[in-house]
TIRO-2110 file (N, C-alpha, C; in Angstrom, 1 decimal):
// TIRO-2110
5.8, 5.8, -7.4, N, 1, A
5.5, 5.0, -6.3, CA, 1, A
6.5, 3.9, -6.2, C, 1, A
7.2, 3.4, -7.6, N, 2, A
7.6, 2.4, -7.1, CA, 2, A
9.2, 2.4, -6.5, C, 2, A
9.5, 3.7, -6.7, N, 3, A
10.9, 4.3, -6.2, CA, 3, A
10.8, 4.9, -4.8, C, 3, A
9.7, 5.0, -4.3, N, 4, A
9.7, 5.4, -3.1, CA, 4, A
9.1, 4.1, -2.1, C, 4, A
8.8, 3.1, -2.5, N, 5, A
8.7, 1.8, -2.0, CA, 5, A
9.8, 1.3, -2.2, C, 5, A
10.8, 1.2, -3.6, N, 6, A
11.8, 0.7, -3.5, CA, 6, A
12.7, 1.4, -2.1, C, 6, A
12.8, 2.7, -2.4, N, 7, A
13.9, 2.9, -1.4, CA, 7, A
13.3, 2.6, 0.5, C, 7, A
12.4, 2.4, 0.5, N, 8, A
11.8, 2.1, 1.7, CA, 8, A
12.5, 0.4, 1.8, C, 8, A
12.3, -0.4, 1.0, N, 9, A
12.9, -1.6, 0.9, CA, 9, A
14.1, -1.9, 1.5, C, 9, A
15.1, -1.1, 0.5, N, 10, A
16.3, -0.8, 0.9, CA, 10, A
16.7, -0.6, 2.1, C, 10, A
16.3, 0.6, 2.4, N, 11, A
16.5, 0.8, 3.5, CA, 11, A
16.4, -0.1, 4.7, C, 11, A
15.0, -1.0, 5.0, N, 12, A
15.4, -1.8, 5.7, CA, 12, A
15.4, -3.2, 5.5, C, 12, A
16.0, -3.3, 4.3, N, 13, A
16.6, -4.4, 4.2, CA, 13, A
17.9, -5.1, 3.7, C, 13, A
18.1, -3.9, 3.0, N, 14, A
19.5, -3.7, 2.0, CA, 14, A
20.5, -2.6, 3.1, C, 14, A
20.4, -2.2, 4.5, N, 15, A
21.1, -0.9, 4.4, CA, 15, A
22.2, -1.6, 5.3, C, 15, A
23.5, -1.8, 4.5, N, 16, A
24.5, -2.3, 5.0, CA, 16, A
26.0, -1.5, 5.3, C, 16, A
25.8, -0.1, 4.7, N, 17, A
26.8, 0.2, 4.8, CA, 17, A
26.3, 1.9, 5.9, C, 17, A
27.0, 1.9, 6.6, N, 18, A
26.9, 2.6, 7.8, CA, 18, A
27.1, 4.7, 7.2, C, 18, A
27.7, 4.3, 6.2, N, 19, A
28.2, 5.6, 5.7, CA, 19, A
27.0, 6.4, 5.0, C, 19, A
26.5, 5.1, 4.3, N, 20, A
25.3, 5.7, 3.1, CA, 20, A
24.0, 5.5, 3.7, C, 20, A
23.8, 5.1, 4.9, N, 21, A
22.9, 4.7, 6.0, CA, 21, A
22.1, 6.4, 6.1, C, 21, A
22.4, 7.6, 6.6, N, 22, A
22.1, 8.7, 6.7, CA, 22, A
21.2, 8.8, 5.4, C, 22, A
22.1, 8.6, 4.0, N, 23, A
20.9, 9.8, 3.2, CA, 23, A
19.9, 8.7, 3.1, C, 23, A
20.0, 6.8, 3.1, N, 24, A
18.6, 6.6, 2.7, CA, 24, A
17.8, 6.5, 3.3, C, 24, A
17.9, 6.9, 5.2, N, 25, A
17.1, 7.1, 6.0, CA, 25, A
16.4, 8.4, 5.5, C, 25, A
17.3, 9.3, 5.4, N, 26, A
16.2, 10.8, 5.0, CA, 26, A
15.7, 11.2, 4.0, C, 26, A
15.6, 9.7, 2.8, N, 27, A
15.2, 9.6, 1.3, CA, 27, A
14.0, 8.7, 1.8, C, 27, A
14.2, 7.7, 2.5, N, 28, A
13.1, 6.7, 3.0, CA, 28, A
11.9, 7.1, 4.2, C, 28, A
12.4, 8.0, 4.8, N, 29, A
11.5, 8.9, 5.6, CA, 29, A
10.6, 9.3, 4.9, C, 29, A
11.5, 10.6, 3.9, N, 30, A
10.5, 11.4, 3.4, CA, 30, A
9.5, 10.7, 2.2, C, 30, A
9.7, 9.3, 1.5, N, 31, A
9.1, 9.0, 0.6, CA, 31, A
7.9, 8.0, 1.7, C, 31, A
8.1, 7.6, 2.8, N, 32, A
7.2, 7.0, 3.6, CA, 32, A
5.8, 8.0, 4.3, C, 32, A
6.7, 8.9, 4.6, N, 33, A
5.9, 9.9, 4.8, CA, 33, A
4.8, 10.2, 4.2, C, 33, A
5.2, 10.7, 3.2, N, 34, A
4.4, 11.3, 2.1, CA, 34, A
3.4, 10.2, 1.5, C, 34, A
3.7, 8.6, 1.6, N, 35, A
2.7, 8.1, 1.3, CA, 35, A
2.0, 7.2, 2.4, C, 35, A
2.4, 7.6, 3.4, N, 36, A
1.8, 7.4, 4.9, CA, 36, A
0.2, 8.2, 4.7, C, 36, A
0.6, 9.6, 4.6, N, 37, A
-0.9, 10.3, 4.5, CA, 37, A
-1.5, 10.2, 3.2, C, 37, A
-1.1, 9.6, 2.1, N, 38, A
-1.7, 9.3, 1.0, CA, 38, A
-2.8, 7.8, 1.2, C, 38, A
-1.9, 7.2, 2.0, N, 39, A
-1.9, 6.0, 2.2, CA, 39, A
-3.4, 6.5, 3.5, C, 39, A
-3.5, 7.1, 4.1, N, 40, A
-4.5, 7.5, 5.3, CA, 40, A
-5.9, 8.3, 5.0, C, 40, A
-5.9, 9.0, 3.7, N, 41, A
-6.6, 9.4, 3.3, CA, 41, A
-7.3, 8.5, 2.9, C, 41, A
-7.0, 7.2, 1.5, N, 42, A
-7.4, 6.4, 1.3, CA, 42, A
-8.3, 5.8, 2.2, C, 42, A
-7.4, 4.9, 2.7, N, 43, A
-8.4, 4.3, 4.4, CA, 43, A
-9.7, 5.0, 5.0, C, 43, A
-9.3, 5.9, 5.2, N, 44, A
-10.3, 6.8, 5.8, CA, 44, A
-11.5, 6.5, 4.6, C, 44, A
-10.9, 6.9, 3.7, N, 45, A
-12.4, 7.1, 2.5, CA, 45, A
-13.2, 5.6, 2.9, C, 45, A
-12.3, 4.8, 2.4, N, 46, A
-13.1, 3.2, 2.7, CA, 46, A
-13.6, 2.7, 3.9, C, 46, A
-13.0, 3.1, 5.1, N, 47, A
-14.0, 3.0, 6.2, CA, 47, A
-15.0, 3.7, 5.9, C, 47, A
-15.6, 5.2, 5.8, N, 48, A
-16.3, 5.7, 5.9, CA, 48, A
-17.9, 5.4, 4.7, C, 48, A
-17.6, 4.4, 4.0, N, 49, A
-18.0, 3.3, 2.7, CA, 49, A
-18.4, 1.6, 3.2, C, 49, A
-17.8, 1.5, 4.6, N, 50, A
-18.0, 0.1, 5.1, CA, 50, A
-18.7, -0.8, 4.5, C, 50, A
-20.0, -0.5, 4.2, N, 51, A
-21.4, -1.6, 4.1, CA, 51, A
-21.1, -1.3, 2.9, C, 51, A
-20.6, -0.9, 1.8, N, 52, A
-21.2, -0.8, 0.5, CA, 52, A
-21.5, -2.4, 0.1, C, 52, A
-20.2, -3.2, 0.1, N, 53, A
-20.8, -4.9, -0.2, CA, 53, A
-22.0, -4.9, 0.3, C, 53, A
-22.5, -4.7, 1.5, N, 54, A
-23.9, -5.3, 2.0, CA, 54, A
-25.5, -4.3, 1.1, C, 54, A
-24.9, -3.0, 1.3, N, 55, A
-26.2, -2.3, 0.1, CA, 55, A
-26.1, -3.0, -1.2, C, 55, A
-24.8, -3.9, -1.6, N, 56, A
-25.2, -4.1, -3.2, CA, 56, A
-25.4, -5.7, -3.0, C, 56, A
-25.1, -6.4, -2.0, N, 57, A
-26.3, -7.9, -2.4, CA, 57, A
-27.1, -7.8, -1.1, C, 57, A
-28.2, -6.4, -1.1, N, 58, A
-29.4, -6.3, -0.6, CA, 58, A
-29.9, -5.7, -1.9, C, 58, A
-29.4, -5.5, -3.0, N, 59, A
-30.5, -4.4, -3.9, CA, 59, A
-30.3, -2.7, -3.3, C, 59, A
-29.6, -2.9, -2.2, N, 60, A
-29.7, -1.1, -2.6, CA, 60, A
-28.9, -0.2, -2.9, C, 60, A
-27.9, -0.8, -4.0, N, 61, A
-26.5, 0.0, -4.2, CA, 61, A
-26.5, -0.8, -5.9, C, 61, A
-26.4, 0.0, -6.8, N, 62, A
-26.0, -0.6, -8.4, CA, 62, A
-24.9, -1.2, -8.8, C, 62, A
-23.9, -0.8, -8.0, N, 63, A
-22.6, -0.3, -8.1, CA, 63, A
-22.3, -2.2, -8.5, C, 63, A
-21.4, -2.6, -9.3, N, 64, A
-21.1, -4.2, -9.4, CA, 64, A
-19.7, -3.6, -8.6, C, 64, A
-19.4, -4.7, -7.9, N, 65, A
-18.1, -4.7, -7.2, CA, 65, A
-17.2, -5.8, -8.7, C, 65, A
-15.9, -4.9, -8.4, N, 66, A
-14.8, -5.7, -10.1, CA, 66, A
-13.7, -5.3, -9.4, C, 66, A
-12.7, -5.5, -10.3, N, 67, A
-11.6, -5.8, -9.7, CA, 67, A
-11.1, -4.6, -8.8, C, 67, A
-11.2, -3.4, -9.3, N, 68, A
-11.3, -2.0, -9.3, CA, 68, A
-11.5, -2.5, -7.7, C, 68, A
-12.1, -3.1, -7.2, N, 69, A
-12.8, -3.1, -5.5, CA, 69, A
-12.0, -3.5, -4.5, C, 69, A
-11.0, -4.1, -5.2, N, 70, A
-9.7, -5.2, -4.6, CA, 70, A
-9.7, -4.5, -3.2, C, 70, A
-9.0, -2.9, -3.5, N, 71, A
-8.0, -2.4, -2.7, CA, 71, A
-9.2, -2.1, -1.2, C, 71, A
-10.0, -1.8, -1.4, N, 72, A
-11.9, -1.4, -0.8, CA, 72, A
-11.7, -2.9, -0.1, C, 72, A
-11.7, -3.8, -0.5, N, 73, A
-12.1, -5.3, 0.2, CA, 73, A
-10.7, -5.4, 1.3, C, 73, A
-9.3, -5.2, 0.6, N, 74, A
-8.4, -5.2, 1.2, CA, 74, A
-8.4, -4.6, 3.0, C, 74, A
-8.9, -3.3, 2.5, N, 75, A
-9.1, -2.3, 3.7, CA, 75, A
-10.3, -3.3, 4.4, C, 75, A
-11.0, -3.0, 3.9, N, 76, A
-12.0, -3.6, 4.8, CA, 76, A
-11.7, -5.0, 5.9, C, 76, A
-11.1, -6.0, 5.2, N, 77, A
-10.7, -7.3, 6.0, CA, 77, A
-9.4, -6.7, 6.9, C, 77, A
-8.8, -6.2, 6.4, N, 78, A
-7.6, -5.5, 7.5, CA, 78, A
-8.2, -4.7, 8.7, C, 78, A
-9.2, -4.1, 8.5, N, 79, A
-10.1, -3.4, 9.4, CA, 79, A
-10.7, -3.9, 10.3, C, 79, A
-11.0, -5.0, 10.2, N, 80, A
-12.2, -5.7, 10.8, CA, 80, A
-13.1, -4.9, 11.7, C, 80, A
-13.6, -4.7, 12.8, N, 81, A
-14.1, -3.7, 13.3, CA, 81, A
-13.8, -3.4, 14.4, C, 81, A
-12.3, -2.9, 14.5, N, 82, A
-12.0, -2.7, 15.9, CA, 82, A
-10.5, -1.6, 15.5, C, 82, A
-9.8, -2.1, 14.0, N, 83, A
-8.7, -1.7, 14.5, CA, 83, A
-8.4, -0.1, 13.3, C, 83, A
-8.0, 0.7, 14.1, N, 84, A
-7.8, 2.1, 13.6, CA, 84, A
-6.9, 2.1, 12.0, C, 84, A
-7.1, 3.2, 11.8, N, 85, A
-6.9, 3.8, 10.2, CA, 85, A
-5.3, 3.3, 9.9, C, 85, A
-4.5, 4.1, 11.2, N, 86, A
-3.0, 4.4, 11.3, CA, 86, A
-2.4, 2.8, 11.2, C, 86, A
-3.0, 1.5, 11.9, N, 87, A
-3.0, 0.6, 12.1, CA, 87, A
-3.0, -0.5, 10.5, C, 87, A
-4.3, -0.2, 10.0, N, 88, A
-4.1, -0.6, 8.6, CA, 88, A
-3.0, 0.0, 7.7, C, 88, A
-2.7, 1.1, 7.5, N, 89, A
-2.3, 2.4, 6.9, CA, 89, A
-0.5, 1.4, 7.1, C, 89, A
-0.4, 1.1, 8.2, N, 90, A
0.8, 1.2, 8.6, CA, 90, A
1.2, -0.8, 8.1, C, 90, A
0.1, -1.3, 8.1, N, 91, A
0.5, -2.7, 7.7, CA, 91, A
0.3, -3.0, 5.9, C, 91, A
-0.1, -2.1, 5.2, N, 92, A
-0.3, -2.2, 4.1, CA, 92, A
1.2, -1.8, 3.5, C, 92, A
1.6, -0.5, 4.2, N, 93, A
3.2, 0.5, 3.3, CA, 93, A
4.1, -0.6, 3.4, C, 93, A
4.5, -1.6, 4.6, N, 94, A
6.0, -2.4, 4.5, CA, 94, A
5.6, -3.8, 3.9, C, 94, A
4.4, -4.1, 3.5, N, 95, A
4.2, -5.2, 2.7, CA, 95, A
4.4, -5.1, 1.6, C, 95, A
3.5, -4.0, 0.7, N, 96, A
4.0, -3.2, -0.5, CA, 96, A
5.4, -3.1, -1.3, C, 96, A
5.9, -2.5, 0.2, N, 97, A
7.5, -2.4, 0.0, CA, 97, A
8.0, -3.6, 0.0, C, 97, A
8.0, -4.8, 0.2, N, 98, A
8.4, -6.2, 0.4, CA, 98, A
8.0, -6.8, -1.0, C, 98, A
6.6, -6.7, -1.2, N, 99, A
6.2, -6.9, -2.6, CA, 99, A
6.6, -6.6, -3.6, C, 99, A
6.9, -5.2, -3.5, N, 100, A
7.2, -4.5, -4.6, CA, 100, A
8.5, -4.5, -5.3, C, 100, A
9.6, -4.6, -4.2, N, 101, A
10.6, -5.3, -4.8, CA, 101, A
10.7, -6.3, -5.3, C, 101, A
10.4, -7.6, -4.4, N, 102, A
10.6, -9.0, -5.1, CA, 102, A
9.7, -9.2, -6.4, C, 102, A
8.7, -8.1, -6.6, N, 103, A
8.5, -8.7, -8.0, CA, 103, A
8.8, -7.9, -8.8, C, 103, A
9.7, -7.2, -8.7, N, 104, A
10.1, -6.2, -10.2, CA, 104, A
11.6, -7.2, -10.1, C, 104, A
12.1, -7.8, -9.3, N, 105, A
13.0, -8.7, -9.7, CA, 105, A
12.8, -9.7, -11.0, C, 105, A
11.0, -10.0, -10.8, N, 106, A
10.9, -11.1, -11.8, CA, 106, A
10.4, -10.6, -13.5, C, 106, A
10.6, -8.8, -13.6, N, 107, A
10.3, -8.4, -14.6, CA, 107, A
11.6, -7.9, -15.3, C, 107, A
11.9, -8.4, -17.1, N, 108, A
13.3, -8.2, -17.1, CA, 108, A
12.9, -7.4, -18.3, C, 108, A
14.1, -6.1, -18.7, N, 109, A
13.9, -5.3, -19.4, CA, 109, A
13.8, -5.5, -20.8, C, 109, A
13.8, -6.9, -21.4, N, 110, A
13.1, -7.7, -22.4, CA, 110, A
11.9, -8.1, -22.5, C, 110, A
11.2, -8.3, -21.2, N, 111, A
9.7, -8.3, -21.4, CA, 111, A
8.9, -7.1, -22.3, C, 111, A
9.9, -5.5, -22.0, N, 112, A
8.9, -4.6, -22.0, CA, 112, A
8.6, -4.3, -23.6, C, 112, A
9.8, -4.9, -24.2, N, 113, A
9.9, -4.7, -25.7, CA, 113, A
8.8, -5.6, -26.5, C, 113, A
8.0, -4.9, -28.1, N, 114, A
6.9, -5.6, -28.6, CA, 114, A
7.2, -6.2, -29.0, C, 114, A
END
């Protein structure tokens, strides 16, 4: 995941050279793509789950909401109740990509050692 958000990155924000422009368009395509519908399936599941918060502080859901829930809450406030799947789907992938680079900038390959 995080090489196919990096190169999404790249692409539009690093693509400066007109030559090498071609392959990371059709490296960044295809890795956007692929988690475009990854990315849509998801969504879908959590809309179709909406109320779970409200069945579990009514008592009719067990379920404790934990961190695990993040991504479920995420969707849901991005959703509010008007705006389609493709819509969330499509504002969650270029933040990710934004995110995702600037913080592997702040992880240095000395951290990973015990």
């Amino acid at each position: 995941m995080y090489d196919a958000l990096a190169h999404l990155f790249g692409y539009v924000f690093l693509d400066l050279d007109t030559a090498k422009s071609f392959k990371g368009r059709v490296v960044g395509l295809r890795n956007v793509q692929r988690m475009g519908s990854l990315m849509e399936a998801a969504v879908t599941e959590v809309k179709l789950q909406r109320f779970a918060t409200i069945k579990y502080m009514l008592g009719l859901d067990y379920h404790q909401p934990l961190l695990a829930d993040y991504g479920d809450c995420l969707v849901n406030r991005l959703s509010g109740f008007d705006k389609k799947v493709d819509d969330v789907v499509w504002t969650i992938i270029p933040t990710a990509a934004a995110a995702c680079a600037t913080q592997a900038q702040g992880v240095s390959p000395a951290s990973h050692r015990s």
